[in-house]
C-alpha positions as CSV (number, residue, x, y, z in Angstrom):
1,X,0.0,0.0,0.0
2,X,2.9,2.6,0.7
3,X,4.2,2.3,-2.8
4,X,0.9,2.9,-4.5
5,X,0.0,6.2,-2.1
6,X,4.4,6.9,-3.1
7,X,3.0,6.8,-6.6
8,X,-0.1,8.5,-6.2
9,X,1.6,11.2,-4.5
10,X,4.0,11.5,-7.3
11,X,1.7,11.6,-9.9
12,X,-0.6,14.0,-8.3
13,X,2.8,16.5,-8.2
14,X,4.0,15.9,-11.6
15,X,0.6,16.9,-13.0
16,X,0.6,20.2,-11.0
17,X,4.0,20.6,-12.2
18,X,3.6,20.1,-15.5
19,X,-0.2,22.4,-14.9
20,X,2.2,24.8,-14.2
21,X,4.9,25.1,-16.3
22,X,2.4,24.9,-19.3
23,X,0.6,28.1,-18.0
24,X,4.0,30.0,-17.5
25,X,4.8,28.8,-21.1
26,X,1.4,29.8,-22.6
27,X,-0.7,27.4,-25.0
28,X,1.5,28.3,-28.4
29,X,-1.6,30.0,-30.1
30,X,-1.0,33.5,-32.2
31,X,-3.2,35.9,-31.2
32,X,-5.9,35.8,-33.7
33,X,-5.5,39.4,-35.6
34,X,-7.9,38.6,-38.4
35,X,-10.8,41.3,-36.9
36,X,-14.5,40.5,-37.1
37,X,-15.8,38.8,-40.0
38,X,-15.6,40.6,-43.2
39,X,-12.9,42.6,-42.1
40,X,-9.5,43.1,-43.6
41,X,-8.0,42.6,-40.3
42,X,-5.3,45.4,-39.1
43,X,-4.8,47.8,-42.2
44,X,-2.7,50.6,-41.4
45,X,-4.0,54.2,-42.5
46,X,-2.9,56.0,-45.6
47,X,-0.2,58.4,-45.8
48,X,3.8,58.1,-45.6
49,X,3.9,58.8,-42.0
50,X,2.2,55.3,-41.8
51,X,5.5,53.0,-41.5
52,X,7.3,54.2,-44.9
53,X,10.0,56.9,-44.1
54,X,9.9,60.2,-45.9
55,X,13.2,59.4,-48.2
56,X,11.8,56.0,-49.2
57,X,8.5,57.7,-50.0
58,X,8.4,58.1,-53.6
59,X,5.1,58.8,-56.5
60,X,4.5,55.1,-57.0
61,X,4.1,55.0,-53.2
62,X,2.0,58.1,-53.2
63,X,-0.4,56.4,-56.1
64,X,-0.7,52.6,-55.0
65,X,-1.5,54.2,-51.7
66,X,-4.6,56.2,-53.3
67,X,-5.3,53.8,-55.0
68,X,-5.8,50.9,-52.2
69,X,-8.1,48.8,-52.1
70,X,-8.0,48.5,-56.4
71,X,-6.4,46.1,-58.1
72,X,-5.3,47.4,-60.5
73,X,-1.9,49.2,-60.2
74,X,-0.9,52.4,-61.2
75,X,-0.6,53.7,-64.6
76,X,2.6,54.8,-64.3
77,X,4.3,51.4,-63.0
């Protein structure tokens, strides 16, 4: 009987244990960035001061980003 309450009593740690560490790890999953349903998700807003530096801003930049959400590209590409 004292080795099965030994091995109950190990068990019972080792799934607290391993309860634990997979909470301090987290479960793995992206966060899910998609938006509601029909949504284009995260779109960032128009303009160059939107993530494109000034000196890499140019007038295909400028036109593509009137131009979102059209297909078609600019006439000038």
């Amino acid at each position: 009987m004292k080795g099965l309450f030994k091995l109950a009593i190990v068990t019972g740690l080792g799934a607290i244990a391993l309860k634990g560490w997979r909470a301090w790890m987290g479960d793995g999953k992206v966060a899910d960035d998609r938006g509601p349903i029909g949504s284009s998700g995260i779109v960032r807003d128009a303009g160059p001061q939107e993530g494109i530096t000034q000196a890499d801003w140019d007038l295909v930049d400028e036109q593509s980003d009137e131009s979102f959400p059209a297909s078609d590209p600019p006439g000038n590409y």
